[in-house]
LUMLUMKOL-812259 format. One record per residue (C-alpha): residue number from 1; residue in one letter; x, y, z negated. Coordinates in Angstrom, 1 decimal, m for minus. Layout:
<rodos>
  num  residu       x       y       z
  NUM       A       X       Y       Z
...
</rodos>
This chain:
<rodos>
  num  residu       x       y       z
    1       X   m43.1    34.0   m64.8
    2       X   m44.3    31.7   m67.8
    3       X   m45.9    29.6   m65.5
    4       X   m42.8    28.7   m63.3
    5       X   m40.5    28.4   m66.5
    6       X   m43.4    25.7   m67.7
    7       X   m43.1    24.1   m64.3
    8       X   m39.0    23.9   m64.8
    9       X   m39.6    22.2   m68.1
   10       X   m41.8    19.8   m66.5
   11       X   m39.5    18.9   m63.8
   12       X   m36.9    18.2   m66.5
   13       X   m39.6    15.7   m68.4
   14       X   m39.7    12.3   m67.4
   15       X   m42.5    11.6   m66.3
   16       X   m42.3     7.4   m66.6
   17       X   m44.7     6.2   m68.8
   18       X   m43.6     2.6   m68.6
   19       X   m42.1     1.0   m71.1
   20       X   m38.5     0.4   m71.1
   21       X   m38.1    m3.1   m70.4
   22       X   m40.7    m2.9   m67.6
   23       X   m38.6    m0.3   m65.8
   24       X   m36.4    m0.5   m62.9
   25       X   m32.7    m1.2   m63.7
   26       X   m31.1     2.2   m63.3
   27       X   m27.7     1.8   m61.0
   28       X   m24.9     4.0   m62.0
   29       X   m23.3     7.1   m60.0
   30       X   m21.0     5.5   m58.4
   31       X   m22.7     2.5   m57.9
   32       X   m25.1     4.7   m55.7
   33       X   m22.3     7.0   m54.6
   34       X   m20.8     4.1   m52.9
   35       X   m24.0     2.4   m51.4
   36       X   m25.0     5.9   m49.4
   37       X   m21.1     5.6   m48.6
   38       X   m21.5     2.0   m47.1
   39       X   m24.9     2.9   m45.4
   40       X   m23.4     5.7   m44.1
   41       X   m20.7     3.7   m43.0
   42       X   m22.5     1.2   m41.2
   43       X   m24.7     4.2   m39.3
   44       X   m21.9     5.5   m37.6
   45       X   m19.6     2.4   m37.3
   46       X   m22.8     0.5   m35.0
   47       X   m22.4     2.6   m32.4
   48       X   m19.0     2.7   m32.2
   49       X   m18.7    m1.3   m32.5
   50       X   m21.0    m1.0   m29.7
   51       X   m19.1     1.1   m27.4
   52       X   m16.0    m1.0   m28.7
   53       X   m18.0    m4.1   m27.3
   54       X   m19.5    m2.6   m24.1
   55       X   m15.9    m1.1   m23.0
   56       X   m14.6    m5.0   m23.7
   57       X   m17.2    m6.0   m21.6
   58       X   m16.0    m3.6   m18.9
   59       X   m12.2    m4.4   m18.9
   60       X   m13.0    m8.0   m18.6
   61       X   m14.9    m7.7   m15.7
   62       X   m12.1    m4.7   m14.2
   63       X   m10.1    m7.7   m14.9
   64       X   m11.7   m10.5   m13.3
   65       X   m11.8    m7.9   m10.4
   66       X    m7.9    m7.7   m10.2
   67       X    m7.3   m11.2   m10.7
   68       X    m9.8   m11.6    m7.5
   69       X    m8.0    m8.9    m5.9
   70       X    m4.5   m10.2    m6.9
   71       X    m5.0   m13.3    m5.7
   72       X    m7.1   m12.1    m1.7
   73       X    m3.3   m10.0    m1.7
   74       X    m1.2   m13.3    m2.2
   75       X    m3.5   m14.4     0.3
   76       X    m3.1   m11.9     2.7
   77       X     1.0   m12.5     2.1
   78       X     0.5   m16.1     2.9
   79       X    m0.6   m14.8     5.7
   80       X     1.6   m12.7     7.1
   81       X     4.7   m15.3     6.3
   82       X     2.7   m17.5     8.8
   83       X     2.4   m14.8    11.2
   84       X     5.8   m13.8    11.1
   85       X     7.0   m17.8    11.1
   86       X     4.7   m18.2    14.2
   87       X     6.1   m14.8    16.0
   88       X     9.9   m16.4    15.2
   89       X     8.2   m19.4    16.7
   90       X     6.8   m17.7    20.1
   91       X     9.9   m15.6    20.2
   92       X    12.3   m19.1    19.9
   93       X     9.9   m21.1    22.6
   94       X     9.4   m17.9    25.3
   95       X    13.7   m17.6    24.9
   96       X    14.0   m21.0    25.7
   97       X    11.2   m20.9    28.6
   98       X    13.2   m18.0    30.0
   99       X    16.3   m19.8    29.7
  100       X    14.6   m23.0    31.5
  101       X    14.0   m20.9    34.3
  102       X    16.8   m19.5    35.0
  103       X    18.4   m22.9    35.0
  104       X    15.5   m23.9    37.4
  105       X    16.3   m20.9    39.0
  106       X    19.6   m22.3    40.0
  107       X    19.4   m25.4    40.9
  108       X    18.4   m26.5    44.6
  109       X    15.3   m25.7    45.6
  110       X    14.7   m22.8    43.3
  111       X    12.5   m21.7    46.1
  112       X    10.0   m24.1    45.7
  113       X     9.8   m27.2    43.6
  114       X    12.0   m30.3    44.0
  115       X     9.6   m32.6    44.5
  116       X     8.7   m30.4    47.5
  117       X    12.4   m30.3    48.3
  118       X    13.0   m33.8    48.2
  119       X     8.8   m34.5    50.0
  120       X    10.7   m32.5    53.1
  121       X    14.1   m34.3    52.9
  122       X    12.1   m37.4    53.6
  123       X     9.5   m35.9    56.1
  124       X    12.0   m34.2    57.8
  125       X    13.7   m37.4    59.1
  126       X    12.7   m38.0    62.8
  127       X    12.5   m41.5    64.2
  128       X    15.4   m43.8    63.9
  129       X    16.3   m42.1    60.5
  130       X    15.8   m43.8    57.4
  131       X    16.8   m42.5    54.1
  132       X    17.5   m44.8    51.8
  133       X    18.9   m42.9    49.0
  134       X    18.9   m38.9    47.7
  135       X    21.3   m37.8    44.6
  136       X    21.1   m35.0    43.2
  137       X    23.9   m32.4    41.6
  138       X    24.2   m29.1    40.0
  139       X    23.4   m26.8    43.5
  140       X    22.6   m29.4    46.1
  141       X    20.5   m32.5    47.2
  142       X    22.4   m35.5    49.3
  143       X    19.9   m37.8    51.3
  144       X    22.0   m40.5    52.4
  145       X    20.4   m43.4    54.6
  146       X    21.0   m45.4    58.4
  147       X    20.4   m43.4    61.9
  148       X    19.7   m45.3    65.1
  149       X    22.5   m42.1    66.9
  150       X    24.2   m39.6    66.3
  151       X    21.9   m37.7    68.0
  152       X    19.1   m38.6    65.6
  153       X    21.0   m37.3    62.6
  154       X    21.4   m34.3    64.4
  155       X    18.3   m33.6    65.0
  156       X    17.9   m34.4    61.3
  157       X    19.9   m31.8    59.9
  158       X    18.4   m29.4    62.6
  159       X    15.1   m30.0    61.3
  160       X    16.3   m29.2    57.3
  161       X    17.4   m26.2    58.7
  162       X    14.9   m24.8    61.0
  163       X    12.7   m25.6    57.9
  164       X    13.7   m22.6    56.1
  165       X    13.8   m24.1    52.6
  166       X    17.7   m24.8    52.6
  167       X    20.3   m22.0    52.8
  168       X    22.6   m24.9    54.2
  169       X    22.9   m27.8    55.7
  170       X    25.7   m30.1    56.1
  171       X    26.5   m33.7    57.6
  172       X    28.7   m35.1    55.0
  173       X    29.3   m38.3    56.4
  174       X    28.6   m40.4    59.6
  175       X    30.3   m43.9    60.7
  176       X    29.0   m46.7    62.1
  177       X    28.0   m49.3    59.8
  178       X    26.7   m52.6    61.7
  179       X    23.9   m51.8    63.8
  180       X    23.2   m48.1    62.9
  181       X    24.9   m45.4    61.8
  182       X    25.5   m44.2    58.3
  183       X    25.1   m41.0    57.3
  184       X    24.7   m38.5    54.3
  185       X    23.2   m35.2    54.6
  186       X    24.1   m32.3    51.5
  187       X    21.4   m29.6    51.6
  188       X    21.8   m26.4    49.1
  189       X    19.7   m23.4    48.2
</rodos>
């Protein structure tokens, strides 16, 4: 027991043998109090600056993300404003095709086109027939020209009928004009 009280005393000896002036500069309590608070400080305020950073670095690429994503969406509503504008478009230009042919639809030779309507007013004509002019109104096509007879226009508006393009034929008009006979010929659908 003497031994260990020996060793207590010598624990409580200082054991510096340098002189005075040659010795470290001793800090105060609180001076060193405040430096283990400060390194302690720093240990655990690293990480956390760290995670602070790498989370900043996260959100700012999340955000570049949505900005990306934000913008393919304003995009894609671009888009569909076209698509709609163009179905708006379709819809306006298919009404007005329908409407075109129903117009078509009544006007003489709705069967067929009037170029072939008017290609058989003229083939139609036998000889001694000569049309000269063809007018057009709402329902019917008048071909209007000089016959050599009366028999010849006739056999004219025979022919327009037994063609089976015109739902009627009529002989508007036939007097003798000089040499030949005038005539005008009204076909309709």
């Amino acid at each position: 027991m003497q031994r260990s009280a020996a060793v207590q005393r010598n624990r409580l000896i200082d054991l510096n043998i340098l002189p005075a002036e040659l010795r470290p500069h001793r800090y105060p309590r609180w001076y060193v109090l405040g430096l283990a608070a400060v390194l302690t400080g720093c240990v655990l305020l690293v990480p956390l600056v760290a995670l602070q950073h790498s989370a900043a670095q996260e959100t700012s690429h999340l955000r570049d993300q949505l900005a990306l994503v934000t913008g393919q969406l304003q995009g894609v509503e671009v888009d569909i404003g076209r698509e709609r504008g163009l179905r708006a478009e379709i819809a306006q230009a298919e009404q007005a095709v329908a409407e075109l042919q129903a117009e078509r639809a009544s006007l003489p030779g709705a069967g067929g086109s009037l170029a072939q309507d008017l290609s058989l007013l003229y083939s139609a004509a036998p000889p001694g027939v000569r049309i000269d002019d063809t007018s057009r109104s709402e329902k019917t096509i008048t071909a209007s020209g000089e016959a050599s007879s009366m028999e010849s226009i006739i056999a004219y508006a025979k022919a327009l009928t037994e063609s089976g393009s015109f739902s009627d034929v009529t002989i508007t008009q036939a007097s003798a004009g000089g040499a030949a006979l005038e005539f005008a010929v009204q076909v309709a659908q």
